[in-house]
C-alpha positions in Angstrom: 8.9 -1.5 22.6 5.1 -1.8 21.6 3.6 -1.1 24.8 0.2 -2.9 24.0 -0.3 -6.5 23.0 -3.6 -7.3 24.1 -5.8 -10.4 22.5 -8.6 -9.2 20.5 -9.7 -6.4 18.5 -8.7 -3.3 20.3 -8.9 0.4 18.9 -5.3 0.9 19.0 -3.8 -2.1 17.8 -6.1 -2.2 14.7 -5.0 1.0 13.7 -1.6 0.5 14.1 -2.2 -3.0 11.5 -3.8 -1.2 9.3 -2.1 2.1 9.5 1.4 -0.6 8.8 -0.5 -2.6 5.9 -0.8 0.7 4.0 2.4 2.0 4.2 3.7 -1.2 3.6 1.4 -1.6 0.1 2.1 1.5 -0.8 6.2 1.0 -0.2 6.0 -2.1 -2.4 3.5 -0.4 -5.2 0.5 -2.9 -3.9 -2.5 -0.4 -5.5 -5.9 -0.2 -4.6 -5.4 -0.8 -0.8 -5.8 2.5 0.8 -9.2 3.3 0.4 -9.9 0.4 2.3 -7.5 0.8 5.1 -9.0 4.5 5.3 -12.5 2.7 5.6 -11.3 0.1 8.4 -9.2 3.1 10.3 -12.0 5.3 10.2 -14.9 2.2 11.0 -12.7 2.7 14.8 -12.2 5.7 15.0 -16.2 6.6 15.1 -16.4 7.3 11.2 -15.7 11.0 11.5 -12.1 11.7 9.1 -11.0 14.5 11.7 -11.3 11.8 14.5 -9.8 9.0 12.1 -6.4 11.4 11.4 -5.6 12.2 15.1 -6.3 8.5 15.9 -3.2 7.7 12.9 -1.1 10.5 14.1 -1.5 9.3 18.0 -0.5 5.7 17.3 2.4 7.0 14.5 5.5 5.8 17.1 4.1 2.4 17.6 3.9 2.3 13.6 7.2 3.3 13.2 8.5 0.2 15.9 6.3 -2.0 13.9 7.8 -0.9 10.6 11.3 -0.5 11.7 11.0 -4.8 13.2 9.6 -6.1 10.1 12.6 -4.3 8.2 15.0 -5.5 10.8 13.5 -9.0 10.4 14.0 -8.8 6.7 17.4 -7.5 6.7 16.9 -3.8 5.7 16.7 0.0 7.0 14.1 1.6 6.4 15.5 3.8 4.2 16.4 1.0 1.9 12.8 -0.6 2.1 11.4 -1.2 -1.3 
């Protein structure tokens, strides 16, 4: 279970989206995305990359529910997405 939902932009929960939007762009060979997801991810994080990778790496479970529902809501594993 996500364990946040909260209305709003909240640290978190934007990295989680945008953390998901890139994985998923880069699962169905959308190109050109990640620079800007690294951009938005590091915008909360407080700019700093150091800061910006431990922020991805903390919120990496709640990506993997959010990713693992979107597959299960289209029918697939993950291991048969794209």
């Amino acid at each position: 279970m996500i364990p946040f939902k909260h209305g709003g932009q909240h640290r978190d929960q934007e990295i989680v989206a945008e953390t998901v939007a890139c994985v998923l762009c880069e699962l169905y060979g959308a190109q050109g995305y990640l620079w800007h997801g690294w951009e938005y991810i590091k915008h909360y994080a407080g700019q700093e990359p150091r800061m910006a990778l431990k922020a991805i790496m903390a919120v990496l479970g709640e990506v993997e529910e959010v990713l693992s529902r979107i597959f299960e809501a289209a029918g697939m594993t993950a291991d048969r997405a794209a």
